[in-house]
Each structure stands twice: as structure tokens, then as C-alpha cells.
MITIFI-143382 format. One record per atom (N, C-alpha, C): y, z, x; residue in one letter. Coordinates in steps of 0.1 Angstrom, whole numbers, padded with zeros to 4 digits, always signed. Layout:
<recs>
YZXA;...
</recs>
This chain:
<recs>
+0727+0937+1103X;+0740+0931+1099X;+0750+0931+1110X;+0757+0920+1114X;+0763+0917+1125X;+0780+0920+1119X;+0786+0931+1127X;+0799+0934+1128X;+0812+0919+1130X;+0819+0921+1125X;+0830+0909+1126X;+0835+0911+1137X;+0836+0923+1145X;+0839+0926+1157X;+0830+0938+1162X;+0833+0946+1171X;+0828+0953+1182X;+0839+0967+1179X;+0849+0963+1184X;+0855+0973+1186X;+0873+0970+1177X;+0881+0982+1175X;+0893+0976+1172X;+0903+0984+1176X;+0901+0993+1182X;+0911+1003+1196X;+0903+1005+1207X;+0907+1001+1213X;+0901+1006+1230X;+0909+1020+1235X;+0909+1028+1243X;+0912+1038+1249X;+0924+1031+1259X;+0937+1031+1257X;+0946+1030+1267X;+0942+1043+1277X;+0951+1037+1290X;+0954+1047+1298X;+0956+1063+1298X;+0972+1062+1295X;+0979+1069+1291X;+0991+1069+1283X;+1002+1074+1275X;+1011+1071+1268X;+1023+1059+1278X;+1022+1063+1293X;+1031+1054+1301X;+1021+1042+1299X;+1011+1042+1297X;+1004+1029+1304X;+1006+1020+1291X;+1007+1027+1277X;+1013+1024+1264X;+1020+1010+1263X;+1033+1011+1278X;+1041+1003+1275X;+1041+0988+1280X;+1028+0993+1286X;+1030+0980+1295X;+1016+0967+1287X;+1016+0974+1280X;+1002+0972+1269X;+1009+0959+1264X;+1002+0947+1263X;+1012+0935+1261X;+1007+0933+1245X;+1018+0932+1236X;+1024+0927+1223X;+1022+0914+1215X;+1011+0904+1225X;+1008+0891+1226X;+0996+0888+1218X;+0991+0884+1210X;+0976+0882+1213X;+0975+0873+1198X;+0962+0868+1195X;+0959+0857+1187X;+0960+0864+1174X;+0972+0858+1162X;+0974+0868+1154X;+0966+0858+1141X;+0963+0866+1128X;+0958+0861+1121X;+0972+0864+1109X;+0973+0861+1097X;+0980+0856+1088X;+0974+0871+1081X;+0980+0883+1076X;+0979+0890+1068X;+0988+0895+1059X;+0979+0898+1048X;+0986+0890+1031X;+0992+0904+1032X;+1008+0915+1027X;+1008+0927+1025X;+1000+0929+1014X;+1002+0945+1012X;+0994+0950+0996X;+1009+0947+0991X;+1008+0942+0982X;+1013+0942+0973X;+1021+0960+0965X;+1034+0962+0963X;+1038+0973+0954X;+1032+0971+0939X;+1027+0987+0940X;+1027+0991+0924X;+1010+0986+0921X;+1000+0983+0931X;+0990+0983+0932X;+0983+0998+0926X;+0975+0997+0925X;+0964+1014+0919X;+0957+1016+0934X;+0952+1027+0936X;+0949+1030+0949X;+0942+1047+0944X;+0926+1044+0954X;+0920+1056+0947X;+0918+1060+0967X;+0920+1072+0969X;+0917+1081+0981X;+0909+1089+0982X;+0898+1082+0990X;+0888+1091+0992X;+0883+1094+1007X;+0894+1094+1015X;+0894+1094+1027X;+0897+1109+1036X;+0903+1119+1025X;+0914+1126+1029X;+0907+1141+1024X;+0896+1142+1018X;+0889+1154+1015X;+0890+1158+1000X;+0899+1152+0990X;+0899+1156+0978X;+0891+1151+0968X;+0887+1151+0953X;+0884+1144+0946X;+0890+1133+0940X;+0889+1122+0942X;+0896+1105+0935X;+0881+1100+0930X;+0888+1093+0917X;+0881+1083+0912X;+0879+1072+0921X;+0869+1060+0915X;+0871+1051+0924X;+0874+1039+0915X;+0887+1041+0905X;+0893+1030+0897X;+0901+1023+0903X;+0907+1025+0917X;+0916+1018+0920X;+0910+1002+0928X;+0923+0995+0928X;+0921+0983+0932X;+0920+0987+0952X;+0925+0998+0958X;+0926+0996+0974X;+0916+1012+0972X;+0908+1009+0977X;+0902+1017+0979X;+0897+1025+0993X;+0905+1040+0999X;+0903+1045+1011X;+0897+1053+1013X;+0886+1047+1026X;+0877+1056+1028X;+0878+1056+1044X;+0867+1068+1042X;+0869+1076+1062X;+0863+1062+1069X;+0867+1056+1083X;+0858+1044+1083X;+0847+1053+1091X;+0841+1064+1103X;+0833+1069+1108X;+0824+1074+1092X;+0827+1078+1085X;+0817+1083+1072X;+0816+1078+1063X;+0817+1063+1063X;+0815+1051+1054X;+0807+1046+1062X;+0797+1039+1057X;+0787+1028+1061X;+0791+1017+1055X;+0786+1003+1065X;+0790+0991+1064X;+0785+0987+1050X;+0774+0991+1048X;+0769+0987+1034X;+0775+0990+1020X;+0787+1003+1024X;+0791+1008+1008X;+0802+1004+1011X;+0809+0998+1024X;+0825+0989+1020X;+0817+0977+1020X;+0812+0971+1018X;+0803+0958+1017X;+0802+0953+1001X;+0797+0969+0998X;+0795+0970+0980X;+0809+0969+0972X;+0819+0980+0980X;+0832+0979+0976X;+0836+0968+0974X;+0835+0957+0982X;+0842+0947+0981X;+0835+0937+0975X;+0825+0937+0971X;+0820+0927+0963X;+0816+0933+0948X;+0826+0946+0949X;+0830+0950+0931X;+0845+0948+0932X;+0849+0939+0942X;+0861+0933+0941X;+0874+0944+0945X;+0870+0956+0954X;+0878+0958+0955X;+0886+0954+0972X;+0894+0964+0973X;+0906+0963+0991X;+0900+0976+0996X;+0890+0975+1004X;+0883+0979+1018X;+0893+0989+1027X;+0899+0999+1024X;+0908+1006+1032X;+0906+1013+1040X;+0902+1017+1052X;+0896+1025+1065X;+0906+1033+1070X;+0903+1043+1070X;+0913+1056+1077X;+0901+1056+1092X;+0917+1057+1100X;+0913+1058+1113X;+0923+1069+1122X;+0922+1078+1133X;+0932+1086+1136X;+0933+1082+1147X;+0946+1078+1147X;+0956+1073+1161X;+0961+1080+1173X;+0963+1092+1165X;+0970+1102+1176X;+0964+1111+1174X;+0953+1120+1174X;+0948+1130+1179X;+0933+1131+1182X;+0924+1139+1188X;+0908+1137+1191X;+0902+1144+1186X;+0897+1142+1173X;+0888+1153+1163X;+0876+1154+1169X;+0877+1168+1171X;+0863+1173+1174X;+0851+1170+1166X;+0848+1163+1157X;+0835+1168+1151X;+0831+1147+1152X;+0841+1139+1157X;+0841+1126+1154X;+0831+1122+1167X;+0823+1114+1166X;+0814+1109+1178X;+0822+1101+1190X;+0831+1101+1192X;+0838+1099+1197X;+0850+1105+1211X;+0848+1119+1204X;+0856+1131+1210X;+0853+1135+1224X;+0841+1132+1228X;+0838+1134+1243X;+0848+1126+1254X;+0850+1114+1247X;+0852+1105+1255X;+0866+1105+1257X;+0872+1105+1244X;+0893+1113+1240X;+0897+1123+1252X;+0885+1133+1252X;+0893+1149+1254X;+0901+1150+1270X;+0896+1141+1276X;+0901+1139+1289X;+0918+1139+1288X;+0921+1129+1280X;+0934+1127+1275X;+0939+1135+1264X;+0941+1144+1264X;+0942+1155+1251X;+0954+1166+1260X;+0965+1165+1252X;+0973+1170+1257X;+0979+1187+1250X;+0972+1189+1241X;+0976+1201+1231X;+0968+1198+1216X;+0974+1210+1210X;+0965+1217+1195X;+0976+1206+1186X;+0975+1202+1177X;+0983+1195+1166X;+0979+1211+1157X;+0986+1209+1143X;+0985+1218+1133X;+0973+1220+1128X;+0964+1212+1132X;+0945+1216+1126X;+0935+1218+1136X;+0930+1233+1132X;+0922+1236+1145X;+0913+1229+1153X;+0910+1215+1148X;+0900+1206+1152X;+0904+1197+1155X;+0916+1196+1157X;+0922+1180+1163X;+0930+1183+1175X;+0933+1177+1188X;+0938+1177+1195X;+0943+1164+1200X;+0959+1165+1206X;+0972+1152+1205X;+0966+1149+1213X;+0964+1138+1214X;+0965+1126+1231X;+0976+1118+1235X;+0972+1113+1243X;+0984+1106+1249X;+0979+1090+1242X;+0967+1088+1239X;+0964+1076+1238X;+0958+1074+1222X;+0944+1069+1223X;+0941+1065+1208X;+0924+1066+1210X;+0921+1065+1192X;+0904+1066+1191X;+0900+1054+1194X;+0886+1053+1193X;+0882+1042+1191X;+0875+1038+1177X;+0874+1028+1170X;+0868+1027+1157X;+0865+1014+1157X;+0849+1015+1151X;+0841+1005+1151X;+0844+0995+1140X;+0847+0983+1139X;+0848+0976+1128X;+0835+0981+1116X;+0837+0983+1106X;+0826+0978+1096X;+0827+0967+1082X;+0839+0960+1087X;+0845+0955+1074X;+0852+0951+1065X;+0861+0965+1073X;+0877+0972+1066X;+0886+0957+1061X;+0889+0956+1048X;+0901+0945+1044X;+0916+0951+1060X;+0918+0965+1055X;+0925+0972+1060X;+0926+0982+1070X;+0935+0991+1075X;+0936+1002+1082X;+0944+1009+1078X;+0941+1025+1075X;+0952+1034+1074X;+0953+1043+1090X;+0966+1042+1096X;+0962+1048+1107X;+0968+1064+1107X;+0962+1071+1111X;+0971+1088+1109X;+0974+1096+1124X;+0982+1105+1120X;+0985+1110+1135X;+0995+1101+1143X;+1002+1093+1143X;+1012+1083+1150X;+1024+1085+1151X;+1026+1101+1147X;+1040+1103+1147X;+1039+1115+1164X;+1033+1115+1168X;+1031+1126+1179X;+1043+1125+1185X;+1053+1119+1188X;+1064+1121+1194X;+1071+1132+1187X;+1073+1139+1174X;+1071+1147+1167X;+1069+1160+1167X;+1058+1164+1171X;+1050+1172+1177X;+1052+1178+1190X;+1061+1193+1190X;+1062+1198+1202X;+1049+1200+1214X;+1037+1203+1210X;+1029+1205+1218X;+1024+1192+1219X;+1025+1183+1218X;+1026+1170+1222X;+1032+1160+1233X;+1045+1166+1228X;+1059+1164+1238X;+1062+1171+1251X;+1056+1182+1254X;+1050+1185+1266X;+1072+1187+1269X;+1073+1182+1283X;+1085+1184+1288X;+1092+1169+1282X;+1089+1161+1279X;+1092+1145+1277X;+1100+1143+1265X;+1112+1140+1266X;+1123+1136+1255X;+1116+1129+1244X;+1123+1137+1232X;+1117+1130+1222X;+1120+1109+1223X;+1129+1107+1221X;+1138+1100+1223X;+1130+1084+1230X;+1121+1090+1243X;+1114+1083+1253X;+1103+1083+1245X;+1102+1090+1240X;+1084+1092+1234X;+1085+1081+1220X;+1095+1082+1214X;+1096+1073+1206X;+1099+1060+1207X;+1100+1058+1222X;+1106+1042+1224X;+1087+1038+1227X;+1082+1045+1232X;+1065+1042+1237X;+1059+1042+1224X;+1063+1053+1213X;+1055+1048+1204X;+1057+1034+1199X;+1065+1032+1196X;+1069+1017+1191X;+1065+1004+1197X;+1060+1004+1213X;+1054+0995+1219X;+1044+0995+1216X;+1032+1010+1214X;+1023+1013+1206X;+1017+1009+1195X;+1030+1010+1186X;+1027+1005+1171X;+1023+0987+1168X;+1032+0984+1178X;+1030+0971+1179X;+1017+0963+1186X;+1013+0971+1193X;+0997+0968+1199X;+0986+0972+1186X;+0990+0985+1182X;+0980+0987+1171X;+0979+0973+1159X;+0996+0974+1154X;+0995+0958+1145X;+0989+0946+1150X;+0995+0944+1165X;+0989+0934+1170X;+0970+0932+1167X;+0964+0942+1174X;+0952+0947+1174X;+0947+0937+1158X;+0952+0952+1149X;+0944+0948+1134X;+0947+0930+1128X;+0960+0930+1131X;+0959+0915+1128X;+0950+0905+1131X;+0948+0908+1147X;+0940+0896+1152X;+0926+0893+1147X;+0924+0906+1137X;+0909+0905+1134X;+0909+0905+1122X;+0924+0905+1113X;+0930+0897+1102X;+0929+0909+1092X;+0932+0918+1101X;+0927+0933+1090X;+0944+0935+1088X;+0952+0940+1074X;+0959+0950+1072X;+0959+0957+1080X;+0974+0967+1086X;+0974+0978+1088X;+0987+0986+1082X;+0984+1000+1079X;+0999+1005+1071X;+1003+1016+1083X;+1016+1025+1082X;+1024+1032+1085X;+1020+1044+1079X;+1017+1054+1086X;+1009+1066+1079X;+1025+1080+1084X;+1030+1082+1074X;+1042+1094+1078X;+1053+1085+1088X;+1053+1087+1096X;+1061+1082+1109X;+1077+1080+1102X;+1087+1090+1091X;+1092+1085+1086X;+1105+1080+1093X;+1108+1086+1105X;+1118+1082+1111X;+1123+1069+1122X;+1109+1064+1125X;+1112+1052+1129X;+1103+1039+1119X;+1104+1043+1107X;+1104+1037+1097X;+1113+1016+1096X;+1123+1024+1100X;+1134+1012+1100X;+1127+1002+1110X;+1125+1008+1123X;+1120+1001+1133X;+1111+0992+1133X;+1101+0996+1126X;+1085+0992+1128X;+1081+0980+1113X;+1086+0988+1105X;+1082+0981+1090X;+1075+0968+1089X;+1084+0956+1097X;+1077+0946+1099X;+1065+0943+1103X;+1056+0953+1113X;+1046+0953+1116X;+1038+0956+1109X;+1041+0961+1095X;+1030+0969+1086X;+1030+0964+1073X;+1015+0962+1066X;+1016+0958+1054X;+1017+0963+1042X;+1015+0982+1046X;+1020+0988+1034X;+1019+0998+1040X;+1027+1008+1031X;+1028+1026+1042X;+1020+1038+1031X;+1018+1045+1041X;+1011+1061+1031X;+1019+1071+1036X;+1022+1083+1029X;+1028+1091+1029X;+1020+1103+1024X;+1027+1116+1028X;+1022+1133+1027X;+1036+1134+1023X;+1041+1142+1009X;+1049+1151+1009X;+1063+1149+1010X;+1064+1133+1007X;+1080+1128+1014X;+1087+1131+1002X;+1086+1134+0989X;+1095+1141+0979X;+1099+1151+0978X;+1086+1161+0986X;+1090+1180+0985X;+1099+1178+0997X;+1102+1171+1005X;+1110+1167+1020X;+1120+1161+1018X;+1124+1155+1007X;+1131+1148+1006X;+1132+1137+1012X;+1121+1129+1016X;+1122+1119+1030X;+1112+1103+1021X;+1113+1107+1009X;+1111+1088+1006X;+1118+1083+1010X;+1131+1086+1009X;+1144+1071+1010X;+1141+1061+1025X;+1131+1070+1032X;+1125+1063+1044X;+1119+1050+1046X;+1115+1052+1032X;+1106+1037+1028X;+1112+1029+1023X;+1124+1026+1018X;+1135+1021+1016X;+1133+1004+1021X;+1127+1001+1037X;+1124+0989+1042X;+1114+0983+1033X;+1102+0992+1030X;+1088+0984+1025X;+1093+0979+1011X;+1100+0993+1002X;+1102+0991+0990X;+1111+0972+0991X;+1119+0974+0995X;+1129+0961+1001X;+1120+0947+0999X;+1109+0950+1005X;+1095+0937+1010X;+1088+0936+1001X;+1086+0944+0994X;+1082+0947+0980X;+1065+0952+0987X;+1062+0958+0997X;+1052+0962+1001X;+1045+0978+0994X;+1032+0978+0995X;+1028+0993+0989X;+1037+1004+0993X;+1035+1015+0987X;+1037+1027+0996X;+1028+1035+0988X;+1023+1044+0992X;+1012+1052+0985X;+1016+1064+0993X;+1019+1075+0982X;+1023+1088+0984X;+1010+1099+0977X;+1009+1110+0985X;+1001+1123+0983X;+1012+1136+0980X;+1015+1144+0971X;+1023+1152+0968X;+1015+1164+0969X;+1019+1177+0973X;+1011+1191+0972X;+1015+1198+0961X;+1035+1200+0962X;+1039+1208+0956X;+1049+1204+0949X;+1055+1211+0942X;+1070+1206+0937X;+1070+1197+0927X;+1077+1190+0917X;+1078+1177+0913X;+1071+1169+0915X;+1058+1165+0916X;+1047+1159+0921X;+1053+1144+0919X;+1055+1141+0905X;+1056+1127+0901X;+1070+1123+0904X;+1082+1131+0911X;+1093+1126+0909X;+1096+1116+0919X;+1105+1106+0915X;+1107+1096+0925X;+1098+1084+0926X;+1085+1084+0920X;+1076+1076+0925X;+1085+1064+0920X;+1089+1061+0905X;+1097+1045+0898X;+1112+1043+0911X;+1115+1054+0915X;+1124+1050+0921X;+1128+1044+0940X;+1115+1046+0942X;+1108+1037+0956X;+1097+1036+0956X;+1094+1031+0941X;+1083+1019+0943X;+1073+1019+0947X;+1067+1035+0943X;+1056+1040+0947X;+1043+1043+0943X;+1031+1042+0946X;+1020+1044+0935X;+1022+1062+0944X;+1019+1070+0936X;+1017+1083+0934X;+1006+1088+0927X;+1003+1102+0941X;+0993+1108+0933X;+0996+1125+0936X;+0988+1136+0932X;+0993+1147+0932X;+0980+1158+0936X;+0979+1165+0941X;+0964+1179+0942X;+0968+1185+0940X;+0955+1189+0924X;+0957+1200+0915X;+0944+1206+0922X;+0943+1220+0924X;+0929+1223+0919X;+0919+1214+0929X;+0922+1207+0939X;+0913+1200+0952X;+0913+1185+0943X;+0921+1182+0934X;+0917+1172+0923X;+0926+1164+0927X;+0924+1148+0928X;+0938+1144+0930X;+0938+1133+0917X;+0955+1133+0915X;+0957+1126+0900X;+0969+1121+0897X;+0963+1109+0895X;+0978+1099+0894X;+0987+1101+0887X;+0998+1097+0890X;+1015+1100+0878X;+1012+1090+0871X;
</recs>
């Protein structure tokens, strides 16, 4: 079975080399997800059904053949991919660690300055995670937040650039503060926790576009907020995850 592409992140340099990363390239027409869509996650370690219409899965622990099947039971092909840090256990990680600049919050991931690589298999879409590293003091090293956030954003725009050209979706994974900034670039966003934080009103642009937003809640009020930015929500009980 012959891949639609090869590759769909190459290894930049470094975060400076980030900027000079040109924003140009052959773009294809992609449709957003649509708000208020059903969305089953199975990407992220918990238990989900697989009733939803967008369906997310790891793309390294998915085979071409079961997003293949996905999609020809009609559903949205969703690939989690990590942006900002080099997970040790990914086949990939040898090549990252060079550029690895500190520990993120999980003992098996380490920030870079740059990005993974991930092999097309398919994906309608992309979820990307880890993109907020400006964020992240052991990330930030001595370097103003401030700076770090104007590079991510050149960033983000190579990454959109990237998925579009090969006509794939991509969403906004947390990043809620330069939210305003980027939105355009993205066809729908995922979230961790932005109600126990009080930080939906962030999505405020997508809601606006009428684009997805798909939220994961731990604690607290699980379902609260979801009618009022436009959000498909879900909740983990028990390793179980479960829609409002």
C-alpha cells in the first residue's frame, strides 16, 4: 500500500532556525470540522467508544489499514502527533534527542527545540500536542517567554502550512494563549482541563467560526460550559472516558 506521502514534519534545525522556515507552500483547500460534531478518543490512553463521527487515534500505533477501515465505516481519520517534545519509547527518539532541551511534566518526554517526525498513513486530520513549550520553564531555558512565542507562531504556521499541502486538517492542541493569534490556521482545537482553569473563553475565536473544539475534563464540573463555547465534551471517570 503506497502512502499519499512520505513524510509530514521533517526535523527543523533549531527553534531560531524556526523562523526562517518559509510560510509558502502549495496549499490544498481544507474543509474545518465542523462544531458540535461527536468525537470518540482513543489516542490519549483512556477507554472511548468508537461511536463518534472524528475519530482519534495515536498515528505511530495505528496501522494504515485500521484508519483505512475507519474511513471506509465513514468515519474522520484523526492522528495525534507530538510537536513539542521527544518521547522516548517512539521510533523516532534517537534521532529528536540531539535537540532536547529539558524534562516536560512526563518522565518520558523530553522539550525540543524543534519537532517529530510522522509518517503519513492516511490521517483525514492532525491533532498536534506539546506546542505550547514556550510555556514550559525548562523549555525556556534563559529566552523570554515573549520571543519564544513570536517563533512559535512562525511555527504553527509551517506546521498548518505542512498539513494543508497534503490536504490534511490540523487542530490547536491547549496553546490557549495565543489562541487569538493562530485560530485561522486551524480547523478545529482540543483541549485538557480548560474549565477546571477557567481558560475556555480562549476558544472564543473557533467558537466565532463555528469550528470544533473538543474538550477532556479530569476534575470539577466536568460538563460545565460545554453549551456555552460550543463544545463537544467529555470527562475521566474511573480511566473511562464519557460524554456530557
Amino acid at each position: 500500500m503506497v502512502n499519499k506521502m512520505n513524510t509530514l514534519l521533517l526535523p527543523l534545525a533549531a527553534c531560531a532556525v524556526v523562523q526562517s522556515v518559509p510560510t509558502t507552500t502549495s496549499i490544498k483547500e481544507v474543509t474545518p470540522i465542523p462544531s458540535g460534531v461527536t468525537w470518540s478518543l482513543m489516542a490519549w490512553g483512556g477507554e472511548d467508544d468508537e461511536k463518534g463521527y472524528v475519530i482519534d487515534v495515536d498515528v505511530f500505533e495505528t496501522s494504515e489499514e485500521r484508519i483505512a477501515q475507519l474511513k471506509d465505516d465513514s468515519h474522520y481519520g484523526l492522528c495525534y502527533i507530538d510537536v513539542g517534545t521527544a518521547e522516548k519509547w517512539r521510533p523516532d527518539y534517537e534521532q529528536l534527542k540531539p535537540y532536547t532541551v529539558g524534562k516536560p511534566q512526563y518522565e518520558e518526554e523530553d522539550w525540543m527545540d524543534i519537532e517529530i517526525l510522522a509518517k503519513d498513513k492516511g490521517c483525514d486530520g492532525v491533532e498536534i500536542d506539546n506546542s505550547d513549550a514556550y510555556a514550559a520553564p525548562l523549555a525556556m531555558k534563559d529566552r523570554f517567554k515573549k520571543d519564544l512565542i513570536s517563533r512559535e507562531i512562525v511555527y504553527m504556521q509551517w506546521l498548518s502550512n505542512a498539513a494543508h499541502g497534503l490536504g490534511m486538517s490540523i487542530g490547536l492542541k491547549n496553546s490557549m494563549e495565543i489562541s487569538k493569534n493562530v485560530h485561522q490556521m486551524f480547523e478545529f482545537a482540543i483541549n485538557k482541563s480548560c474549565n477546571q482553569f477557567d481558560e475556555c473563553k480562549y476558544y472564543a475565536p473557533f467558537q466565532d467560526a463555528g469550528k470544533a473544539i473538543f474538550n477532556v475534563e479530569y476534575k470539577g464540573e466536568q460538563c460545565k460550559s460545554a453549551a456555552k463555547w460550543g463544545m463537544t465534551k467529555k470527562y475521566v471517570e474511573q480511566g473511562h472516558l464519557i460524554n456530557c
